[in-house]
C-alpha positions, 0 to 999 in steps of 0.5 A: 415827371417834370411836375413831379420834380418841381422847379429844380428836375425842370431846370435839370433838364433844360441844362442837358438840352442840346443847343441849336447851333448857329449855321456856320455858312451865315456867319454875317447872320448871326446875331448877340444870341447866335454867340452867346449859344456857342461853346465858352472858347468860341464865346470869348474869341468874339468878345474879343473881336467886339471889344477890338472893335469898340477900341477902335471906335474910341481911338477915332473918337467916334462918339462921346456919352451924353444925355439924349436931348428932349425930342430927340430919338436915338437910332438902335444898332447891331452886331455885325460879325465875319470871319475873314479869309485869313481866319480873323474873326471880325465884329463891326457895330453897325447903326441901323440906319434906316431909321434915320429921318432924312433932313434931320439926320442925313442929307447927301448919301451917294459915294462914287467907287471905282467901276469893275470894268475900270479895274479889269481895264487897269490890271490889263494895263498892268500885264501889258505894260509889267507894272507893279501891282500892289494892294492896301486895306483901310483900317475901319475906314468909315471911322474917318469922316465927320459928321455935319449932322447931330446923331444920337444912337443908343449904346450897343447890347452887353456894352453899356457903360457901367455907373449911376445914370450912364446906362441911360445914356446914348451915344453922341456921333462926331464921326461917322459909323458903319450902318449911317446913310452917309457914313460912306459918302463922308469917308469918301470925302475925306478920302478925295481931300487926302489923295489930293494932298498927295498929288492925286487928281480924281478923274471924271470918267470914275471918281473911284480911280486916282491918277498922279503924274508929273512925267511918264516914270512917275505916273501912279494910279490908285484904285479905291472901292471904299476901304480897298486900295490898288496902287499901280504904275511902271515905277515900283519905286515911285509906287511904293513911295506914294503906298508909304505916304499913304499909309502914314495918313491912314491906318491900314494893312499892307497885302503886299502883291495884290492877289485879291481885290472885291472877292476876285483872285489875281495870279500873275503870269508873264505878262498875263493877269489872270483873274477869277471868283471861283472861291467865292462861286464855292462859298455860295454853292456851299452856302444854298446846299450845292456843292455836289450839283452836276454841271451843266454846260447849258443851265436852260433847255432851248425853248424853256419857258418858266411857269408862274409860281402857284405856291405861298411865298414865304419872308424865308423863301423871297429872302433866300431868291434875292440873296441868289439874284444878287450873289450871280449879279456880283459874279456878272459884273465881277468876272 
């Protein structure tokens, strides 16, 4: 029927075809192509997000048009999209930086975060001594710190800028982007040099607590995992003040009380804090299909002893094993 129709009748057909729709679980999965298969209002919902996104790229001054120089290579990037837990839906561009060449590129990378065992230490602290717990996002935070080195990365798909001979053009970092090997190690810097500034010293236990202190009733603590902060200490006043200078250095969103930090819910009883991942355990049961499980109060039987897989492994296959490994290690270590 097709051959008979010709060209038009196939295309007809093509038309009326139901899309595959892009599972709505892996949302930091999809790619340029999932969006383009949704319907036109979903569409135009992550165009927006993406140019927010590219908004705040040219509002940091990250990067600026140039000509890619001769035996330079310009690293590729992506997309990167989420949808929050207040139902923003976020788009990052994030460079693909595993084709940096180290030396060239890049040169240091660590970047110190606060440990999980010093934030259950400080909110038990909280409880026991009734302290002001409060909680602040960085806006786009690695957008903050400069590059020593010279990048090239080339201009994002369904982005590239329009005239004659711009399309050609790749785009010349000045600061750092998600995705960059060191892009987290350059925000934190920053980050160090600011705090310090405030009067915060970094202790040498955890770089990724700040504690500033003249007298006992000024005495602030400031947790940061990257973008994530926790201000805390016995004077709300004096927490507030250093939260407000704070925000005056960096664009942020204030969350008022802290009620969520690194995917761990806290709830706040006389003088108890209590804290849990059971949303986030629900998401990854729903996500790998087991939601309606039975529970079990011992996962193994006594004396198990796991047999060797005899199977072909397959890239789907080891890809789903360690996002299930690496998921339980961060409920270990969380909670």
């Amino acid at each position: 029927m097709a051959a008979e129709g010709g060209a038009s009748w196939y295309a007809y057909l093509l038309s009326k075809a139901v899309p595959d729709l892009p599972d709505p679980l892996n949302v930091r999965e999809w790619t340029s192509r999932d969006i383009a298969r949704l319907d036109p209002e979903q569409q135009e919902q992550w165009k927006a997000a993406q140019l927010e996104e590219l908004e705040a790229l040219k509002k940091r001054q990250v990067y600026e048009l140039a000509d890619l120089p001769p035996g330079r290579k310009a690293i590729k990037n992506r997309w990167v999209f989420d949808i929050k837990s207040d139902g923003r839906k976020k788009a990052r561009l994030v460079a693909k930086g595993f084709s940096q060449i180290e030396g060239l590129d890049y040169d240091e990378i660590f970047s110190p975060v606060v440990r999980f065992e010093s934030v259950r230490t400080i909110l038990a602290l909280a409880a026991l001594e009734k302290w002001t717990v409060e909680s602040l996002d960085v806006k786009t935070a690695f957008l903050y710190g400069n590059l020593d080195e010279e990048i090239y990365m080339e201009q994002p798909d369904g982005f590239r800028s329009k005239g004659k001979g711009q399309e050609r053009k790749v785009l010349r970092l000045r600061k750092a982007i998600y995705g960059l090997k060191q892009a987290a190690r350059a925000w934190w810097t920053e980050l160090d040099q600011s705090l310090k500034a405030l009067g915060f010293t970094c202790l040498y236990a955890d770089a990724g607590i700040f504690v500033s202190k003249h007298t006992d009733s000024t005495l602030v603590i400031m947790l940061a995992y990257v973008d994530n902060i926790i201000v805390t200490g016995p004077n709300t006043a004096q927490v507030q003040k250093k939260k407000q200078l704070f925000m005056e250095r960096w664009e942020c969103r204030d969350l008022g009380k802290c009620t969520e930090f690194l995917r761990m819910q806290i709830k706040y009883e006389e003088r108890r804090i209590l804290i849990d991942q059971t949303a986030y355990l629900e998401k990854i049961l729903k996500r790998f299909g087991m939601s309606d499980a039975k529970h079990a109060k011992t996962p193994l039987p006594t004396g198990y002893k796991p047999m060797p897989f005899q199977g072909t492994s397959s890239l789907g296959l080891r890809s789903q094993y360690q996002s299930v490994i690496g998921y339980l290690i961060y409920l270990m270590i969380g909670t």
